[in-house]
LOMIBA-113527 format. One line per 2 residues: number of its first residue (from 1); their letters; for each residue x, y, z of C-alpha. Coordinates in steps of 0.05 Angstrom, whole numbers, plus 5000, padded with zeros to 4 digits. Example, Ala and Ser with C-alpha at 12.3 -4.5 7.8 and 13.67 -1.06 7.14 Angstrom:
2
1> AS> 5246,4910,5156  5273,4979,5143 .
This chain:
79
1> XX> 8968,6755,2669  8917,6789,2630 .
3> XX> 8918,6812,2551  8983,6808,2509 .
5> XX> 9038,6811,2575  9047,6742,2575 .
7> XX> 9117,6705,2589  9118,6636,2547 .
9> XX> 9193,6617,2549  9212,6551,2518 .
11> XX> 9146,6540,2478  9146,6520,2410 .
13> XX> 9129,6574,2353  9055,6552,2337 .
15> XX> 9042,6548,2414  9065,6624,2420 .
17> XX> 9125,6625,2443  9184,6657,2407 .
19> XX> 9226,6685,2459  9217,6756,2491 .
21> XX> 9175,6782,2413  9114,6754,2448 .
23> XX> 9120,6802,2508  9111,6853,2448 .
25> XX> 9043,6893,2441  9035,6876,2373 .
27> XX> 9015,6794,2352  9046,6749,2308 .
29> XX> 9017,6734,2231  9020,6674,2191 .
31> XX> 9026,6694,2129  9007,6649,2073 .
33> XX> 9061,6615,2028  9048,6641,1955 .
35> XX> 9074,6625,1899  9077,6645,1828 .
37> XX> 9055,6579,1778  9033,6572,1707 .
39> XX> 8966,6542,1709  8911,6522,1666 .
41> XX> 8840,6560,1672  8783,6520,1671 .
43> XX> 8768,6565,1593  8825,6529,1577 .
45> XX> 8872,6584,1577  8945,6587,1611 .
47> XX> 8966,6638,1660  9005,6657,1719 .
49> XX> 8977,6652,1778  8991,6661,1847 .
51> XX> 8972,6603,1891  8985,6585,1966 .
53> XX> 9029,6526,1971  8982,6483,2008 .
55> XX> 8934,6484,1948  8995,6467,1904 .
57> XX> 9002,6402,1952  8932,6389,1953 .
59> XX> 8923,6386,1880  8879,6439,1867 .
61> XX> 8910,6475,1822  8928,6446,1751 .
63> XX> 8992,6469,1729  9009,6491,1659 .
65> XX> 9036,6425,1614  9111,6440,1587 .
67> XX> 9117,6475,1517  9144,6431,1461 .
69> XX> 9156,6491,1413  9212,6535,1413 .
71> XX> 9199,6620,1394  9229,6618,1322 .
73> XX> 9192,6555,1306  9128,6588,1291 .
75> XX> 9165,6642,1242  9198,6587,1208 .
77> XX> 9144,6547,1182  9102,6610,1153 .
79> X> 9159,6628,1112 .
C-alpha cells in the first residue's frame, strides 16, 4: 500500500502498530519526557529547570543539593 493506509495489526508500539490509529491520516509523536528539577548552573546558581528524563538518567544534569536551613532561621539570627 502506498503513504499512510497501512494495516499493521499485532505490531508492537515502536514498530507502528497501535491498532486501527495508524490507519489514521495524521502520524504518531514521541514526545519527550520532561521534567521539572532543581539544578545547579554551571555560575553556580540554583534553578528550576526543565530537563528530559533521559538526561536525568544519563547524568547530565546536576541536581540542586538539599537545603539544611529552614525560612525563619535566617530572621532569627539577625535579631
Amino acid at each position: 500500500m502506498k503513504g499512510n493506509i497501512i494495516w499493521r495489526s499485532g505490531k508492537a508500539k515502536k514498530t507502528g502498530g497501535i491498532g486501527t490509529h495508524v490507519t489514521a491520516i495524521t502520524k504518531r509523536k514521541f514526545h519527550v519526557n520532561l521534567q521539572r528539577v532543581k539544578a545547579l548552573l554551571p555560575s553556580g546558581e540554583v534553578r528550576y529547570v526543565r530537563v528530559a528524563a533521559s538526561a536525568l538518567k544519563q547524568g547530565l544534569v546536576t541536581k540542586a543539593p538539599k537545603r539544611t536551613w529552614k525560612k525563619g532561621d535566617e530572621a532569627k539570627k539577625k535579631a
